[in-house]
C-alpha positions in Angstrom: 116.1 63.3 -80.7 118.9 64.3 -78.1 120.8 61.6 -76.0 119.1 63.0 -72.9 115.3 62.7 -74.2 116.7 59.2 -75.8 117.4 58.4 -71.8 114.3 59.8 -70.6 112.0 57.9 -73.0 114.1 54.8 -72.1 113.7 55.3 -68.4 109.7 55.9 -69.1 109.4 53.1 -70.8 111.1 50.7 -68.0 108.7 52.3 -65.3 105.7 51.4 -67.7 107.2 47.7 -68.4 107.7 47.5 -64.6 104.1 48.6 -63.3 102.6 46.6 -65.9 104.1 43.3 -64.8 103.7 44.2 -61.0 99.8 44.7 -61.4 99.7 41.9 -63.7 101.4 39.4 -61.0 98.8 38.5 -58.9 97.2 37.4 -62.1 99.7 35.2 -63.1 98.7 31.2 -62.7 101.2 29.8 -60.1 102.7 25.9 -60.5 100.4 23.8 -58.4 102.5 22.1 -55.4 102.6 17.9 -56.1 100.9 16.4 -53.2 103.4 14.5 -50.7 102.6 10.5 -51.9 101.7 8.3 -49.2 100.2 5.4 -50.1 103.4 2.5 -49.9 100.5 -0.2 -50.8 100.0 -1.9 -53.9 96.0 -1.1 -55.4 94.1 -4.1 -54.3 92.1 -6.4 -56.6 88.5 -4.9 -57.4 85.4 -5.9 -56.0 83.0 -8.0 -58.0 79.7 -5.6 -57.5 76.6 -7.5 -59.1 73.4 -5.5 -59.8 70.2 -6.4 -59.9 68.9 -7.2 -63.2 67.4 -3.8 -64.9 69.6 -1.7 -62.2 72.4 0.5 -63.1 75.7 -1.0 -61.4 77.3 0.8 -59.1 80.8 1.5 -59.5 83.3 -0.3 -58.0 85.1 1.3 -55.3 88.8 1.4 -55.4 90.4 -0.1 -52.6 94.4 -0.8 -51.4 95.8 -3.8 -49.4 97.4 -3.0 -46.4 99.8 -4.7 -44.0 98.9 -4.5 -39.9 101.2 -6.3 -37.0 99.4 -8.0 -34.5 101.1 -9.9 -31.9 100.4 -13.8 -31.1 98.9 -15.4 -28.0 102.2 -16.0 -26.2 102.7 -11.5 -26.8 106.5 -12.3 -27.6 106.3 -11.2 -31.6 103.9 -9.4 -33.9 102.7 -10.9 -37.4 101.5 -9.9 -40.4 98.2 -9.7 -41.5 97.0 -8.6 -44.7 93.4 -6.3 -45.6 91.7 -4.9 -48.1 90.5 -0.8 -46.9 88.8 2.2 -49.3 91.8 3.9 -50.4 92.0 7.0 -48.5 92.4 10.7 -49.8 95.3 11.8 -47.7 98.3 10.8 -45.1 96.0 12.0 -42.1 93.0 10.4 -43.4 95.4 6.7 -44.4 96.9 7.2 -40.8 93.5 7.3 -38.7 92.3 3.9 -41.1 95.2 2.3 -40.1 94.9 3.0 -36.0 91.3 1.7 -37.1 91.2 -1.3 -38.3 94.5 -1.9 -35.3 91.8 -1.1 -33.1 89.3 -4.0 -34.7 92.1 -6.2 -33.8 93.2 -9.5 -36.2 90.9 -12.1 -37.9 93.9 -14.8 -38.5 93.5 -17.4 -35.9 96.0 -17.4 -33.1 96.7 -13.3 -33.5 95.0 -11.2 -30.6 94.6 -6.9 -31.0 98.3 -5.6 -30.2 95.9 -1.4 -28.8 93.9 -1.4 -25.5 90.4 -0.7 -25.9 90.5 2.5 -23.8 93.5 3.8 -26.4 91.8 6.5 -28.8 93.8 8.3 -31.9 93.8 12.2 -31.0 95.1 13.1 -34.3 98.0 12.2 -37.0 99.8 13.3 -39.5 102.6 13.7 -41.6 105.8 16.0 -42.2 107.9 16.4 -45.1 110.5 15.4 -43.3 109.3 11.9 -43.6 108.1 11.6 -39.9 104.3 10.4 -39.1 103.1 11.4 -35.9 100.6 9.8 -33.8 98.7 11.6 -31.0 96.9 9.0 -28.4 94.5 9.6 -26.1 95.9 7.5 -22.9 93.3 7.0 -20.0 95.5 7.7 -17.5 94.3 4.2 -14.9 96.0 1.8 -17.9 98.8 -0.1 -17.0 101.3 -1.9 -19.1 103.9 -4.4 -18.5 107.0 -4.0 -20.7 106.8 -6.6 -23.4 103.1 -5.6 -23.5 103.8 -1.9 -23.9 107.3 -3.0 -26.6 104.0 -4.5 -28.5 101.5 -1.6 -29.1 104.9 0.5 -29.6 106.0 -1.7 -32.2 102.3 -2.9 -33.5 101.9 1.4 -34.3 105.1 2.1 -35.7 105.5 -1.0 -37.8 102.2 -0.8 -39.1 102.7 3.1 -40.6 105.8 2.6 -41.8 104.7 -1.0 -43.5 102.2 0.9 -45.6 102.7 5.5 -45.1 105.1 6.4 -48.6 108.1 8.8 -48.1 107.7 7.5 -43.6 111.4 7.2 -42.1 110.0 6.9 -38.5 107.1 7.5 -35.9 106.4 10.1 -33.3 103.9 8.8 -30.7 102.4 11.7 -28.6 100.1 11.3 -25.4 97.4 13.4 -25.1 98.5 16.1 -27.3 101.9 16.5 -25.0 105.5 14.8 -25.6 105.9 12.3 -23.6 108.6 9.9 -22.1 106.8 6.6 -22.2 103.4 5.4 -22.3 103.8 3.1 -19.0 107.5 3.5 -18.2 109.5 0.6 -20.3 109.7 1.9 -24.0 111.5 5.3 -24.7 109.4 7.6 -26.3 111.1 11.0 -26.4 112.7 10.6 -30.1 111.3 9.2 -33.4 110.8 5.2 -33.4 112.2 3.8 -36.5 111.2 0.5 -37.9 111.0 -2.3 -34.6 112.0 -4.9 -37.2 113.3 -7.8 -33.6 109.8 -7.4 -32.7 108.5 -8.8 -35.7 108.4 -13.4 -36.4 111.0 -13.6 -39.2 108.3 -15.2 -42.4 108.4 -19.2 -42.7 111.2 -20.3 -45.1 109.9 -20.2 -48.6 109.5 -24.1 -49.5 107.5 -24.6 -46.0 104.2 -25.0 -48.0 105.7 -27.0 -50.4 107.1 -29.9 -48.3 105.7 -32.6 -48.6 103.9 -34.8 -45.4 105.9 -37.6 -44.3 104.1 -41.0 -45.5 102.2 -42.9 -43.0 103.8 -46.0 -41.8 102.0 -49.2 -43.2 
């Protein structure tokens, strides 16, 4: 075989190669993208679900413990308060449970709700730049004072970033649109971070464990 038939058999063979694996592309599988983690919380215990006798028992459904900041009746801090939710499927879905069970407001005694009734959640969401944003649906008669409106701030932002994975800090829209403030005393034009002075430092860790003072005979 001469050189030149040697080059044009090569060059034949190259073009075949090459169509091959272009037709063959599309039918390659691709690497399936990790979903973004967001769950921070720990898995919660169980539930004990009893049938009745003869039934089949129904499984149990898997549930996380969260962490939501409510404030006291004096409104000067917010305090934890721990719950058991159905452990959602995704960051939107976790962020709207979250502005839920805000919205239902505490069940410790001496906590009060931290949102207004007449504040709705638009939508949320989450970047991969580790930012969660919340759109609110303000009605536009509410009225805040400022340590009331430094309280849902920081009850919102606290919250997500308590319990949202791979969440640096919160974006709170109103009503769909950027806005500077939500009643005119807390800055709302750049990403909150973590609004750690508005939350009660915990009790020192043998406060449980002292004992009463004995009663005077």
């Amino acid at each position: 075989m001469s050189r030149r038939a040697a080059v044009i058999l090569l060059a034949t063979l190259a073009a075949g190669v090459g169509a091959l694996l272009f037709v063959n592309r599309s039918g390659l599988p691709r690497l399936a993208r990790r979903p973004r983690p967001f769950l921070r919380v720990t898995p919660a215990p169980p539930p004990i679900v009893t049938a009745p006798p003869g039934a089949t028992p129904l499984p149990a459904v898997e549930t996380v413990r969260v962490t939501l900041f409510f404030p006291d009746q004096t409104g000067a801090q917010l305090y934890p308060e721990e719950r058991d939710l159905p452990k959602p499927a995704g960051g939107s879905v976790f962020l709207q449970a979250l502005f839920a069970e805000l919205q239902k407001g505490p069940t410790r005694e001496g906590l009060i709700p931290a949102l207004p009734a007449k504040m709705q959640l638009r939508n949320a969401f989450l970047l991969r730049d580790g930012e969660a944003v919340l759109d609110l649906a303000v009605d536009s008669g509410l009225t805040y004072g400022s340590e009331e409106e430094l309280l849902i701030v920081a009850s919102l932002v606290d919250t997500v970033l308590q319990n949202v994975a791979d969440t640096t800090r919160v974006r709170i829209l109103v009503n769909g649109e950027p806005a500077e403030t939500l009643g005119g005393h807390v800055d709302l034009t750049r990403p909150l971070l973590f609004l750690r002075s508005v939350v009660a430092p915990p009790p020192p860790a043998d406060a449980e464990t002292t004992p009463a003072p004995s009663p005077t005979p």
